[in-house]
C-alpha distance (Angstrom), angle and dihedral (degrees) to the residues before:
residue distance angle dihedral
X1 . . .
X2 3.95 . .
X3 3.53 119.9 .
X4 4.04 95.6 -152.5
X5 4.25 98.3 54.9
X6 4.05 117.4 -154.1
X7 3.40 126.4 -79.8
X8 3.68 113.4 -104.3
X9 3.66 119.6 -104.2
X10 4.20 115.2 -93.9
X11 3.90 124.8 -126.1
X12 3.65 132.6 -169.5
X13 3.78 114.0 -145.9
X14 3.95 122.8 162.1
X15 3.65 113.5 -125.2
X16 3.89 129.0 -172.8
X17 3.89 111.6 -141.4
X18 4.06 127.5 -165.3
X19 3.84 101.2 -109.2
X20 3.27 95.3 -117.1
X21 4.24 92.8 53.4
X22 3.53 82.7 53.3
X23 3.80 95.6 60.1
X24 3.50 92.1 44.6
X25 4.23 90.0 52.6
X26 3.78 87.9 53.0
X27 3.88 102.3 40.6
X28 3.84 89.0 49.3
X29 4.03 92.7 45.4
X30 3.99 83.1 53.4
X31 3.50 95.8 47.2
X32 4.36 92.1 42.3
X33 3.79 79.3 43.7
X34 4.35 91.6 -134.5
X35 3.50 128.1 104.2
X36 4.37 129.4 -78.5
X37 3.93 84.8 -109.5
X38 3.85 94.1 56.5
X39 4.59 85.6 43.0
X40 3.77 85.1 54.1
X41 3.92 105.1 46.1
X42 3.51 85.5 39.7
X43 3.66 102.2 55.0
X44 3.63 96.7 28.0
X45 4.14 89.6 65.2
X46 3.51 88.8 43.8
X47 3.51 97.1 54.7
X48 3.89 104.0 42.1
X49 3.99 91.6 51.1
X50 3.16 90.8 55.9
X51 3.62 97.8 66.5
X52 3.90 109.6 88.7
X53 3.97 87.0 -161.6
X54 3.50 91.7 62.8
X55 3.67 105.5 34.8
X56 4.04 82.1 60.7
X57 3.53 93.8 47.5
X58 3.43 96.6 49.2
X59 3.98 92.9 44.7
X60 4.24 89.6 52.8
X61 3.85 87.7 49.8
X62 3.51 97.7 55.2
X63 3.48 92.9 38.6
X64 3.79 95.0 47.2
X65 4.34 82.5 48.8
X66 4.50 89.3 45.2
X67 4.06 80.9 58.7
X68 4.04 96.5 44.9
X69 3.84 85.8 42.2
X70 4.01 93.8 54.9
X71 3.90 90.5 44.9
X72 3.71 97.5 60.6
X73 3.40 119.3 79.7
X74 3.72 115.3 -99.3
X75 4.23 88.7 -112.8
X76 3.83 93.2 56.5
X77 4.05 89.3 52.4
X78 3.48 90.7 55.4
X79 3.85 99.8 55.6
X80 4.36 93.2 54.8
């Protein structure tokens, strides 16, 4: 097993931000001395798992979709 694991893979999606959320993002990347793209991953995952509702929600999703999963038949997986 490797000790260093893989960087994750990058997107590119084009947000609109209030003007003065924008200012903040760049003030704090200044002041962190990184970049508004590290500010925004960063808080972003901090944020979201940090609400309990949705940690829950997302857990009974995916195990509600694990039980679909093992009831189709290994052919029809294969085709989605």
């Amino acid at each position: 097993m490797p000790i260093v694991k893989k960087a994750p893979g990058i997107m590119t999606r084009e947000v609109k931000l209030e003007e003065p959320v924008n200012e903040l993002l760049e003030d704090y990347a200044r002041f962190i001395e990184s970049n508004a793209d590290h500010v925004i991953n960063a808080v972003l995952k901090k944020v979201l798992w940090r609400d309990q509702d949705y940690r829950k929600w997302r857990e009974a999703r995916r195990t509600a979709q694990s039980g679909t999963d093992k009831a189709q038949p290994t052919e029809a997986r294969g085709r989605a």
